[in-house]
C-alpha positions as CSV (number, residue, x, y, z in Angstrom):
1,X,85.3,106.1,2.7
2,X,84.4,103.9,5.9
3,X,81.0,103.9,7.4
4,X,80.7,104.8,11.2
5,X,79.7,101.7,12.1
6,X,82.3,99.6,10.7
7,X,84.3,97.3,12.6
8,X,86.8,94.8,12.5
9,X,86.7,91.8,14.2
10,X,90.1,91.0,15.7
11,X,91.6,88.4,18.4
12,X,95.3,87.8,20.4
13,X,95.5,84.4,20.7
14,X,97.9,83.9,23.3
15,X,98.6,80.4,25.3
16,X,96.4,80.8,27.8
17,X,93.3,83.1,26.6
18,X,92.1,85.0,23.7
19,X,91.8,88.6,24.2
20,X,89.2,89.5,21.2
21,X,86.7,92.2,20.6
22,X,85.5,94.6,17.7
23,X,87.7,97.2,16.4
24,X,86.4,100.4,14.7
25,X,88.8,101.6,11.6
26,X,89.6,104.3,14.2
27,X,91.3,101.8,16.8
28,X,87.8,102.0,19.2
29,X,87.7,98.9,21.4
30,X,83.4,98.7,20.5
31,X,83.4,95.2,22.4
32,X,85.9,93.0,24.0
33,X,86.2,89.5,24.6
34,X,88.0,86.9,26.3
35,X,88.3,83.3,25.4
36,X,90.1,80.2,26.2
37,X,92.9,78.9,23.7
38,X,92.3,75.4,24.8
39,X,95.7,74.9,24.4
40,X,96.4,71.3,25.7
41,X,94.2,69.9,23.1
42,X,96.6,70.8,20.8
43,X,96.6,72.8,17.5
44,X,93.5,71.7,15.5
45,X,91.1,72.6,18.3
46,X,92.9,76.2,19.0
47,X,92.3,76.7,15.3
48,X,88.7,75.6,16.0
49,X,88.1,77.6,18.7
50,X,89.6,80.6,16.9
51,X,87.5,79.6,14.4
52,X,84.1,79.9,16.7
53,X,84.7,83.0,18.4
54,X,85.7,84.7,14.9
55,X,82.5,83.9,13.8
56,X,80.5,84.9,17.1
57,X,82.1,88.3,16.7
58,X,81.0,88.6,13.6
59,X,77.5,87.5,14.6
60,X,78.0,90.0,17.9
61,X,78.8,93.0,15.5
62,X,75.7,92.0,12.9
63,X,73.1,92.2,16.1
64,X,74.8,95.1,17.5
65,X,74.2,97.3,14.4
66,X,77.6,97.0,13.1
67,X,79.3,96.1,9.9
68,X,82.2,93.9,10.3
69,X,84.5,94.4,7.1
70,X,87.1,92.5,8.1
71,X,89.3,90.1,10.0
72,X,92.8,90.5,12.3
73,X,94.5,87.8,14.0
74,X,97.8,88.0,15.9
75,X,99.4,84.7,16.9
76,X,102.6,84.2,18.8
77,X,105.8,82.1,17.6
78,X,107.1,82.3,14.0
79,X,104.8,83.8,11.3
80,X,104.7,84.6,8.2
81,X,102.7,87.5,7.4
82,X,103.0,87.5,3.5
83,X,101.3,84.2,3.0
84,X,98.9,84.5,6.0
85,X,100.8,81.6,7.6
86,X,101.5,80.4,11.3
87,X,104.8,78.6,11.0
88,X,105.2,77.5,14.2
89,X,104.2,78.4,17.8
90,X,105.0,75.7,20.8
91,X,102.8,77.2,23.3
92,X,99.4,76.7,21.4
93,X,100.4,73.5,19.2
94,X,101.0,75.3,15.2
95,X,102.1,74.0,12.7
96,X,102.1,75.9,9.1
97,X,98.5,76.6,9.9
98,X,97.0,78.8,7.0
99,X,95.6,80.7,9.2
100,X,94.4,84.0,7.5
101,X,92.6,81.7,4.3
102,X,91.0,79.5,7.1
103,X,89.3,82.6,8.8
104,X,89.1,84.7,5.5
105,X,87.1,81.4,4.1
106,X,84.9,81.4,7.5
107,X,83.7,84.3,7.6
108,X,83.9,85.4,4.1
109,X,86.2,88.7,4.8
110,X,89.0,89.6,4.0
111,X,91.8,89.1,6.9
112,X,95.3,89.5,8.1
113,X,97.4,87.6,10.0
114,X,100.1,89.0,12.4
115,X,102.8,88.4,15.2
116,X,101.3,88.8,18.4
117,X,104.4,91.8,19.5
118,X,104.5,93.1,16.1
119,X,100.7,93.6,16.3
120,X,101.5,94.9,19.9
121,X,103.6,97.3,18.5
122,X,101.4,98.7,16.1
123,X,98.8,100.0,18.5
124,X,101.2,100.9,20.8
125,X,103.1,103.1,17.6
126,X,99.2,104.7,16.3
127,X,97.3,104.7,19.2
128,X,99.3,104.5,22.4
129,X,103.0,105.8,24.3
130,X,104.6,106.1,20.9
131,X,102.1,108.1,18.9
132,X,103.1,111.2,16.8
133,X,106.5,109.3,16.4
134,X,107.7,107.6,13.2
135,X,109.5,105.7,14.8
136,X,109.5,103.6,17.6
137,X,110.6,100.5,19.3
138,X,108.4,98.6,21.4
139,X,110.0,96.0,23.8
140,X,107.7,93.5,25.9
141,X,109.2,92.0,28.8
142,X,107.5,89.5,30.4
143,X,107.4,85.7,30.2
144,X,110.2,86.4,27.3
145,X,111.3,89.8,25.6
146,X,110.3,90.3,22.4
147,X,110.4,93.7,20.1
148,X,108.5,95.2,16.9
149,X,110.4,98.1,15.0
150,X,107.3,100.1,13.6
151,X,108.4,102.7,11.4
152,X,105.0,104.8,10.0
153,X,103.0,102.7,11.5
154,X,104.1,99.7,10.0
155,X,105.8,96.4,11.7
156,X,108.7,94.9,9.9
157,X,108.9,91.2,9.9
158,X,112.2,90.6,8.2
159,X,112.9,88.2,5.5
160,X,111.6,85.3,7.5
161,X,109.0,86.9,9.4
162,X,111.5,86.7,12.4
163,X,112.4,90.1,13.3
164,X,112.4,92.1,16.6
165,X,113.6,89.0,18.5
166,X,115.9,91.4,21.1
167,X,115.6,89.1,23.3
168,X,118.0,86.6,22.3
169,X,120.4,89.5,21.6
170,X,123.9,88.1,23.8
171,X,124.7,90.1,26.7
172,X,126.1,87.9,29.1
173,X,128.1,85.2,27.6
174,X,128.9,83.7,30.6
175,X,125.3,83.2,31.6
176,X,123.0,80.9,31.9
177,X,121.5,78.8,28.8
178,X,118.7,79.9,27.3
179,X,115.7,78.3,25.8
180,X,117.4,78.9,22.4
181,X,119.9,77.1,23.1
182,X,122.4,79.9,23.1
183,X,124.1,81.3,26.3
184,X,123.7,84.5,27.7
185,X,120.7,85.9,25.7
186,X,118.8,89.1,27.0
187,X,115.9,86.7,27.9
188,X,117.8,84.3,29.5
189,X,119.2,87.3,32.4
190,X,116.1,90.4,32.0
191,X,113.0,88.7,31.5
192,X,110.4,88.8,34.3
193,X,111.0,84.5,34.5
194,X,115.0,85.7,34.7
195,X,114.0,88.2,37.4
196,X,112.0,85.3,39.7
197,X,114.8,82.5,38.6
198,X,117.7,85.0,40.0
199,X,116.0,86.1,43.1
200,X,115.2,82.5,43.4
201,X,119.1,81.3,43.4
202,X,120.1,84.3,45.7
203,X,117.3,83.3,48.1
204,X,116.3,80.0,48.2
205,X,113.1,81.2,48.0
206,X,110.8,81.3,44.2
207,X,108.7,84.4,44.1
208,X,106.5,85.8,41.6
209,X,108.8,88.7,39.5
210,X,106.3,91.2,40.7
211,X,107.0,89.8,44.6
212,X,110.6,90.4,44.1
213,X,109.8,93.6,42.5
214,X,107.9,94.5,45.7
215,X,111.0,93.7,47.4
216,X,113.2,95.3,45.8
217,X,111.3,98.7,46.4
218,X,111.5,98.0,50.0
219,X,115.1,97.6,50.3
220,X,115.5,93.8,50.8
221,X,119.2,93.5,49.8
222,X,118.5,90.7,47.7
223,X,115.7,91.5,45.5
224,X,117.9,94.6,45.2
225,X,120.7,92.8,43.8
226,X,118.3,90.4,41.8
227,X,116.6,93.8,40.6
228,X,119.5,95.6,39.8
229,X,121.0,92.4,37.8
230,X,117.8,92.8,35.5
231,X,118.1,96.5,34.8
232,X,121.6,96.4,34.1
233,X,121.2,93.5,31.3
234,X,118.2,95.2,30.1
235,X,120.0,98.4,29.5
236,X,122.6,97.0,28.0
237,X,120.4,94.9,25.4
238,X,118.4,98.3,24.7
239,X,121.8,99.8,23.8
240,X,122.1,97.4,21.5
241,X,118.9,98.2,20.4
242,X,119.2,101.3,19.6
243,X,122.3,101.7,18.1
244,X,120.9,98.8,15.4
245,X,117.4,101.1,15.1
246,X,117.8,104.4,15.9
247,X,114.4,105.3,17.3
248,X,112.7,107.8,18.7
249,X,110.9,106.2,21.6
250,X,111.4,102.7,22.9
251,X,107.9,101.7,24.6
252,X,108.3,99.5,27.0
253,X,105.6,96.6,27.8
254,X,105.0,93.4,29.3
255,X,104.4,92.4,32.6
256,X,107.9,93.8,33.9
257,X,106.9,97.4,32.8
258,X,104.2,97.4,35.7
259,X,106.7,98.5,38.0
260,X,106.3,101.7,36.2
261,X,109.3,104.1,37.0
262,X,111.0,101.7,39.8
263,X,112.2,99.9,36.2
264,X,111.8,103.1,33.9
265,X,113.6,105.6,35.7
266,X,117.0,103.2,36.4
267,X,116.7,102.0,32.7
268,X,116.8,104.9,31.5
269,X,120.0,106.3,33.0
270,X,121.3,103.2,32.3
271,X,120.8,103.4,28.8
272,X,122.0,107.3,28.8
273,X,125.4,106.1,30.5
274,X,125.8,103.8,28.1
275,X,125.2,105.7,24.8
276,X,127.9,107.6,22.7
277,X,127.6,108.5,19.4
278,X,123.6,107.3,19.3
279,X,121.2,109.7,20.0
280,X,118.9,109.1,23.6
281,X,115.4,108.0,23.0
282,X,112.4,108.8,24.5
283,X,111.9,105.4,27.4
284,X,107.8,105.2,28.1
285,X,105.9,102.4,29.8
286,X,103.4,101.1,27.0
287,X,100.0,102.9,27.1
288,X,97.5,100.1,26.1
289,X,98.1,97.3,28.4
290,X,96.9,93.9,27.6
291,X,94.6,95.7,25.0
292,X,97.8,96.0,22.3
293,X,97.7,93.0,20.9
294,X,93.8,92.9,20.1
295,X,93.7,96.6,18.9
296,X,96.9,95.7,16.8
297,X,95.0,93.1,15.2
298,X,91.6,95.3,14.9
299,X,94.7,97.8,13.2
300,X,96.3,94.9,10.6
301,X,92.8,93.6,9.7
302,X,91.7,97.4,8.5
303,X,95.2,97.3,6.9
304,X,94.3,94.1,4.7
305,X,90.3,95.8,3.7
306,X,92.2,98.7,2.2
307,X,94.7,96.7,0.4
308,X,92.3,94.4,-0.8
């Protein structure tokens, strides 16, 4: 049995800001947060930092009345959930960073440590546009595209904690490099970066995705074409998708998904015209916003207390 007040302390470290806040064991957002990552001073003071605002939480929780039980931290790049360990993320400056012992030892709790998308996922699967399914894909498009296959709740990593990444999936093998290094990848012609890069080579002119968006609802002929390029890649990587995953509902989130139904409703029948033998999921725009990732973490952390 869990008390009421209990409450996990969790944070979304992202390259830019932490999103943090309390968690109750129910998935309640009791108090949120936002932080700097203090990224450009490299690794050791974003572990710091993390560090610091895990402990104010804590501290935040104890004056409040609450009774933090435990920890949940959600990183981007590379982890590896098993050991607790961030392997390697180039935006905020990891390096094999034993994360979940560092904070566990901090603040004396147990903790978890989790992939930003996966964690994303997880809230998104319990608490938000795929709840009351088994199982579901979530897909962020954004910056990048990135997926979590949560089946009962639960994320899969993979054998090398490297699973979900749909976005270098190859769907145009005659496109343009991609950060990877490969050619062609779902990221490198979908992406909300694709999206501005495209409109941008059509144009001569470098918008904001959500500008070209904008454009692209009122008929400019070539934010239509620029759109149009995205939606067609992106239904043919969720195809993919699908046919490797079989779910129920594929959650769409990220910054891209803001358009709402001028991206859902294309994508969709997109993704119908393509299918055979596979069976049609459920598309929905994520339910949670920028919330998923700390809630996700407030979720993994209450994972870890009852495991412990």
């Amino acid at each position: 049995m869990t008390g009421g007040d209990d409450v996990v302390v969790a944070l979304d470290v992202g390259g830019t800001v932490m999103k943090c806040g309390l968690v109750s064991r129910a998935g309640e957002l009791r108090h949120a947060e936002r932080h700097p990552t203090n990224a450009a001073d490299g690794g050791p003071a974003v572990v710091a930092t993390l560090l610091d605002v895990a402990s104010g939480l804590a501290g935040k929780a104890r004056a409040d009345g609450l009774n933090p039980v435990a920890v949940g931290v959600a990183v981007p790049g590379v982890v590896d959930e098993v050991r607790g360990v961030a392997v390697w993320a180039a935006n905020v400056g990891f390096r094999d960073v034993p994360l979940r012992d560092l904070v566990s030892d901090r603040l004396g709790l147990p903790a978890a440590l989790g992939h930003d998308v996966r964690a994303g996922g997880v809230a998104e699967a319990r608490l938000g546009a795929g709840a009351g399914n088994r199982h579901v894909l979530f897909v962020a498009v954004g910056t990048g595209i990135a997926a979590a296959h949560v089946v009962d709740g639960k994320a899969f990593a993979g054998a090398h904690g490297a699973a979900g990444e749909v976005g270098h999936i190859m769907v145009r093998p005659d496109g343009p490099i991609c950060a990877c290094g490969a050619r062609g990848c779902l990221e490198s012609v979908a992406s909300a970066a694709a999206l501005a890069r495209r409109y941008a080579e059509l144009a001569g002119v470098r918008l904001s995705a959500a500008s070209v968006a904008a454009r692209a609802l009122a008929d400019e002929p070539l934010a239509v074409q620029a759109w149009g390029e995205v939606v067609d890649a992106l239904a043919d990587g969720l195809t993919i998708a699908q046919t490797l995953f079989d779910a129920s509902v594929v959650v769409v989130g990220g910054g891209l998904s803001e358009a709402g139904a001028q991206l859902l409703s294309p994508l969709a029948a997109g993704v119908r015209s393509r299918l055979t033998f596979q069976r049609e999921p459920a598309l929905v725009r994520a339910a949670l916003g920028d919330a998923a990732g700390c809630l996700g973490a407030g979720l993994l952390g209450g994972d870890a207390l009852e495991a412990a």
